[in-house]
C-alpha positions as CSV (number, residue, x, y, z in Angstrom):
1,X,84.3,93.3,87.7
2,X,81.0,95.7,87.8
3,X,79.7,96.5,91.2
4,X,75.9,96.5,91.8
5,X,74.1,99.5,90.8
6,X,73.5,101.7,93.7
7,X,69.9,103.1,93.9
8,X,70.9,106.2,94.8
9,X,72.8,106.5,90.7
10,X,70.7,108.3,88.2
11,X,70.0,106.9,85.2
12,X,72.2,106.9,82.6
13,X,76.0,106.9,82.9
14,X,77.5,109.4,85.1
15,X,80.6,110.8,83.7
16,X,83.0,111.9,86.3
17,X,86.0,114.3,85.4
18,X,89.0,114.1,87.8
19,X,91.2,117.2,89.0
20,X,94.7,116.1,90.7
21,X,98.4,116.8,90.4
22,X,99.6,113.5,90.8
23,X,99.5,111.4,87.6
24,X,99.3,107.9,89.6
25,X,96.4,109.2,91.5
26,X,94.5,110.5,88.6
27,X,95.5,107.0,86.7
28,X,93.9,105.3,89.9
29,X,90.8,107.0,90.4
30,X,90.1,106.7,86.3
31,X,90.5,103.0,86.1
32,X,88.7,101.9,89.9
33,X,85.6,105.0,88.4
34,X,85.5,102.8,85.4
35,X,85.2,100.1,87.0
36,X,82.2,101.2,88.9
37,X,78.7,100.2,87.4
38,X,76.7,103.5,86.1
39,X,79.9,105.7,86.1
40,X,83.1,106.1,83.5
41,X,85.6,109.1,83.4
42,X,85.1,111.9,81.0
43,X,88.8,113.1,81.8
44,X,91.1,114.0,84.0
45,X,93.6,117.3,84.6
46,X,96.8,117.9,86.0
47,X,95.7,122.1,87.3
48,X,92.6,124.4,87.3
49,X,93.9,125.9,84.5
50,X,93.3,122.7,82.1
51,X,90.4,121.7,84.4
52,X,88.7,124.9,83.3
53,X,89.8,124.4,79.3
54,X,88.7,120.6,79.7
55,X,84.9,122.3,80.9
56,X,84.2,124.5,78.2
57,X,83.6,121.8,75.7
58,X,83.1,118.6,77.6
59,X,81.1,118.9,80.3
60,X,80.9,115.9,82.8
61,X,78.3,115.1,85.2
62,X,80.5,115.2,88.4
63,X,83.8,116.9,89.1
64,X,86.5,115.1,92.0
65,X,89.3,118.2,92.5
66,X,92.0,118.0,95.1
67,X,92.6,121.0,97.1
68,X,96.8,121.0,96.6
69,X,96.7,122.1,92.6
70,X,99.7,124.5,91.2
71,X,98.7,127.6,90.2
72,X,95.3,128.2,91.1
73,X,94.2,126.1,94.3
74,X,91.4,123.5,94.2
75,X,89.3,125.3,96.3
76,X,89.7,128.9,93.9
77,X,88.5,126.0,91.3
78,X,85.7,125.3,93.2
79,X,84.5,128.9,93.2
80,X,85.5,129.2,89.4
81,X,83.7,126.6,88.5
82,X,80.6,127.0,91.1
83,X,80.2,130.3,89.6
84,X,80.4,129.1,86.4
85,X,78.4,125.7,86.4
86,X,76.3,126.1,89.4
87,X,74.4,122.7,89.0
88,X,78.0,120.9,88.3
89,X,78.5,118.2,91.2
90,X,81.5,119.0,93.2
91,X,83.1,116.0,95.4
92,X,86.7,117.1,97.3
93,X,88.7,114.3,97.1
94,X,92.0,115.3,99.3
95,X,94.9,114.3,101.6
96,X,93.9,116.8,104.3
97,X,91.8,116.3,107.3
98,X,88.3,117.2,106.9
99,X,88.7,119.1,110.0
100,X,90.8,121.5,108.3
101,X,89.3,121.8,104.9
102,X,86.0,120.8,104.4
103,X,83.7,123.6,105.8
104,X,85.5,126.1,102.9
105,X,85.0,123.5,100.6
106,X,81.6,123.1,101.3
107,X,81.4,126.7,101.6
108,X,83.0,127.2,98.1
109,X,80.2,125.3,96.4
110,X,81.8,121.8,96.6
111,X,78.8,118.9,97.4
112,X,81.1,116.9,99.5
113,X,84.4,116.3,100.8
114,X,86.8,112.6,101.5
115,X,89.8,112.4,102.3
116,X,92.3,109.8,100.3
117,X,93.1,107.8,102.9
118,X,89.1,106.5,102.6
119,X,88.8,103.2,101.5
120,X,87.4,102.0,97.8
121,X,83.9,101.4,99.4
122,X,83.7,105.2,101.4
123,X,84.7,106.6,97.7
124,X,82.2,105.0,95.6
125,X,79.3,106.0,98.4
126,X,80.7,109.1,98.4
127,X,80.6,109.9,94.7
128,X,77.2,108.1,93.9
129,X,75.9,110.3,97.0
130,X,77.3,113.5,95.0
131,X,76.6,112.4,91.5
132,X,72.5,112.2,92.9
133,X,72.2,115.5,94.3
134,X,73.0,114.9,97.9
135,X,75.9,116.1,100.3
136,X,78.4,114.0,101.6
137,X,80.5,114.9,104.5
138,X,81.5,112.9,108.0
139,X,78.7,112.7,110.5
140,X,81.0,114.9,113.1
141,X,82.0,117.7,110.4
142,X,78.1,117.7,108.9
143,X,77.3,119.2,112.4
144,X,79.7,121.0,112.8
145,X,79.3,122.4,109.8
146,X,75.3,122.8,109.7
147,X,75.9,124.1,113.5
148,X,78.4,127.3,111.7
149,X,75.9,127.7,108.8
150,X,72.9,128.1,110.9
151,X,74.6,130.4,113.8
152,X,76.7,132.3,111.3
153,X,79.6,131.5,113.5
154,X,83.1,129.8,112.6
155,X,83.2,126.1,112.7
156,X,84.8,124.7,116.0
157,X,88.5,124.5,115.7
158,X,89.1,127.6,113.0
159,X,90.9,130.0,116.3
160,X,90.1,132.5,113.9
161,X,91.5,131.1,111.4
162,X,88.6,132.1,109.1
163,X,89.9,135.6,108.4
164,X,92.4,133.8,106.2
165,X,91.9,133.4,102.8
166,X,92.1,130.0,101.2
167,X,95.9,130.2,99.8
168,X,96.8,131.8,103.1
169,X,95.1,129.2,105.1
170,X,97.0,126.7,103.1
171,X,100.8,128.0,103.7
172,X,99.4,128.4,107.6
173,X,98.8,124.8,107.5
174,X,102.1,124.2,105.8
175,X,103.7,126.0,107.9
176,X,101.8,123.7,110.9
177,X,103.5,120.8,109.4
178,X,106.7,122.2,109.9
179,X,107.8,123.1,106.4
180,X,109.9,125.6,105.5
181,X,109.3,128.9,102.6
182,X,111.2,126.8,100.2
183,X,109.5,123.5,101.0
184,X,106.2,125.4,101.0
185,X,106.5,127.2,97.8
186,X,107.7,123.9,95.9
187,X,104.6,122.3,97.2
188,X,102.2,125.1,95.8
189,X,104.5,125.6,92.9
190,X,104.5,129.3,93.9
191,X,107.3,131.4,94.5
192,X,108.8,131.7,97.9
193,X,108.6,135.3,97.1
194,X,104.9,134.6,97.3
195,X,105.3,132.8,100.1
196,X,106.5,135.4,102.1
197,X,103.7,137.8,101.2
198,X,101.3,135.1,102.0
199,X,103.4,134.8,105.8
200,X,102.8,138.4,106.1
201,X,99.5,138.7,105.7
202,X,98.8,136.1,108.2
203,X,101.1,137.9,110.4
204,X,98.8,141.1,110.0
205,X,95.1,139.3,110.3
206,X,96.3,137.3,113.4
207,X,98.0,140.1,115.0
208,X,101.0,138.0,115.6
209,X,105.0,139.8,116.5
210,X,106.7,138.2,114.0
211,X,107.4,135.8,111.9
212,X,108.9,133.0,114.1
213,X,105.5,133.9,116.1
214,X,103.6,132.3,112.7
215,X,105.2,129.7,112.8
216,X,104.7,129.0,116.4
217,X,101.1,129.7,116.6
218,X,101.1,127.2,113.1
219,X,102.9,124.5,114.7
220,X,100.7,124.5,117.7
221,X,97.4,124.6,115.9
222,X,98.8,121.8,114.0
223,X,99.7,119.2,116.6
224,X,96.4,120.5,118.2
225,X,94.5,119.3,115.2
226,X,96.5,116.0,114.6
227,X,95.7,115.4,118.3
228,X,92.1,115.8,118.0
229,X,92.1,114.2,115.1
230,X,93.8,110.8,116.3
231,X,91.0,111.1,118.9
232,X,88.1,111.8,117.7
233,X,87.5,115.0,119.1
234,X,87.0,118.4,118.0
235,X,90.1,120.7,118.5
């Protein structure tokens, strides 16, 4: 069944292409974005790398990426294609905390950022937000965001963190959840080779010992984020 229009939706249909790894999640979001009134899905894409193929010859009128892609991550899509198609909606759709993600998202070129644990309702305001133009972020992150952009500070939380780039930021937080270089580099289908370069680098930029002293500073700022997070406050 066809939900209202929203005012907010532009003419027209809005075609929405969707960028995610995991075939039942793309499935989902194609059939509940077809079931919204004003909206249907151009197509979806497993990596960046058919994302990228997919947007030389069928251009939709919103993109949905997940951060966790193999290969290329979403947010090196999200530059790729900002660069590329600077007036192409980008909403983050994503199973990590905003807390965590969303400023270099939003710094990337992306227009908003959700997580996928939001409910049908957040989703569909989210993406008719984003398909008009507009940004769409939590009320907390927005400042915090706005507060970095306008200070040319970190965002609260980051400990620094903001020296690392965005596939080293990712094994960090990996690496916060308590996963090991094998577990990590099957779950950026990288090698753990790659991995370990990645591990290194963070070592160097956060002027840590070791390697064990990674993973200690990794777990910490994890739990410290999941804290803050169950809360409501900023880490």
């Amino acid at each position: 069944m066809k939900r209202t229009e929203n005012p907010e939706t532009t003419a027209g249909v809005q075609r929405v292409a969707i960028v995610d790894d995991h075939t039942f999640m793309r499935e989902g979001m194609k059939q509940f974005i077809d079931s919204l009134d004003g909206f249907e899905c151009a197509w979806t894409a497993p990596n960046a790398t058919d994302a990228l193929t997919h947007l030389e010859s069928d251009m939709p009128d919103v993109l949905v990426v997940d951060i966790t892609l193999p290969g290329r991550s979403g947010l090196e899509l999200i530059k790729d294609v900002h660069a590329l198609h600077p007036n192409l909606p980008l909403l983050v759709l994503s199973m990590h905390e905003e807390t965590l993600y969303a400023h270099r998202a939003i710094k990337a070129g992306a227009k908003g950022y959700l997580m996928k644990s939001a409910d049908y309702e957040i989703f569909e305001r989210a993406l008719r937000k984003v398909a008009a133009g507009k940004l769409w972020l939590s009320e907390d992150i927005a400042d915090n965001i706005l507060q970095a952009f306008t200070s040319g500070t970190p965002p609260k939380g980051t400990d620094g963190l903001d020296a690392l780039t965005d596939r080293e930021f990712e094994v960090f937080q990996l690496l916060g959840e308590g996963r090991s270089t094998p577990q990590i580099a099957e779950a950026m289908r990288i090698s753990p080779k790659t991995v370990d370069v990645h591990r290194a680098n963070i070592r160097a930029k956060l002027k840590l010992e070791d390697g064990a002293a990674v993973t200690r500073h990794a777990i910490r700022w994890g739990e410290s984020n999941r804290l803050s997070a169950s809360t409501g406050r900023q880490p």
